[in-house]
C-alpha positions in Angstrom: 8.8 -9.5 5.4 6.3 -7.7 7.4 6.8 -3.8 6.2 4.2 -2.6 8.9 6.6 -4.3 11.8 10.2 -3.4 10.0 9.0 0.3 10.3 7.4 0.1 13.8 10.8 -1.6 14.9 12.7 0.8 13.6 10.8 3.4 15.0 10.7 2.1 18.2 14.8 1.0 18.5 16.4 3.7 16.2 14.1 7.3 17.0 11.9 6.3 20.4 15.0 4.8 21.9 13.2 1.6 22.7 10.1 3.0 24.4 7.6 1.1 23.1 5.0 3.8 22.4 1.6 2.6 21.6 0.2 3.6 18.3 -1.8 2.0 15.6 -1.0 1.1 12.0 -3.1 4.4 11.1 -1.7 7.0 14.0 -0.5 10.1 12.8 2.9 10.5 13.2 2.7 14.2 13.3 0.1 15.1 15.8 0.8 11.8 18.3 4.0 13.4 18.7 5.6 10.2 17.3 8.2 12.0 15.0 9.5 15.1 14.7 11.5 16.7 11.3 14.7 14.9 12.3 12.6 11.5 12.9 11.1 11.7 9.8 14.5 12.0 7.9 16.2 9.6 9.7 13.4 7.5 8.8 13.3 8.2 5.4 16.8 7.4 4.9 15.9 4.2 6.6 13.3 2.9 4.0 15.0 3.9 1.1 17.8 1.7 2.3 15.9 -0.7 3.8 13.5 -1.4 0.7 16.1 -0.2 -2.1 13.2 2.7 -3.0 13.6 5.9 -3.6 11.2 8.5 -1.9 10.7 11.5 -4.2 10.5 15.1 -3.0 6.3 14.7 -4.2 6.1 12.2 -1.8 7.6 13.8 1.0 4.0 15.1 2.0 1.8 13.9 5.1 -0.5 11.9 2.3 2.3 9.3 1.9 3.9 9.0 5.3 1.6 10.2 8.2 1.3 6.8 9.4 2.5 3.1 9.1 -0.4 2.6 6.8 0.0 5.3 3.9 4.3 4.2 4.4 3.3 0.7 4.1 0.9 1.5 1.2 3.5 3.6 -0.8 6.3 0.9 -0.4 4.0 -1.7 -1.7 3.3 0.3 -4.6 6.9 1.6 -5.4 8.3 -2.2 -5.0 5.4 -3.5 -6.9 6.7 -1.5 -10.0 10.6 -2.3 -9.6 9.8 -5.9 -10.5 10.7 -7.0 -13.6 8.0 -8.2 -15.9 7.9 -11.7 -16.9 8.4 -12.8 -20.9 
């Protein structure tokens, strides 16, 4: 599964209403205007559902979720963690 595309979809469907705003991986959210306070908890609830992760209140900072890139990145890492080691 593509993380980048999930997010951009459900960007896109769920908070743009289907106007497919142009932005890169590494847009801001905040200063393109792409979400507001509201967007980014709807999306937040979106990724810890959609991923099974859970986003802690540290991470709730621009450093972890300005961008498809740094949400991508932080995913990766939290899912990479929840797998269970091999014997």
């Amino acid at each position: 599964m593509d993380v980048k595309k999930r997010i951009r979809d459900y960007i896109e469907d769920a908070i743009l209403f289907g106007n497919r705003k142009s932005f890169s991986d590494s847009s801001s959210f905040q200063t393109s205007g792409i979400l507001d306070s509201t967007g980014f908890l709807e999306l937040i609830t979106f990724i810890e559902e959609e991923f099974d992760i859970e986003i802690t209140n540290e991470e709730l900072v621009p450093e972890y979720l300005d961008s498809l890139e740094k949400m991508s990145n932080l995913i990766g890492k939290k899912r990479a963690r929840q797998k269970p080691e091999k014997a």
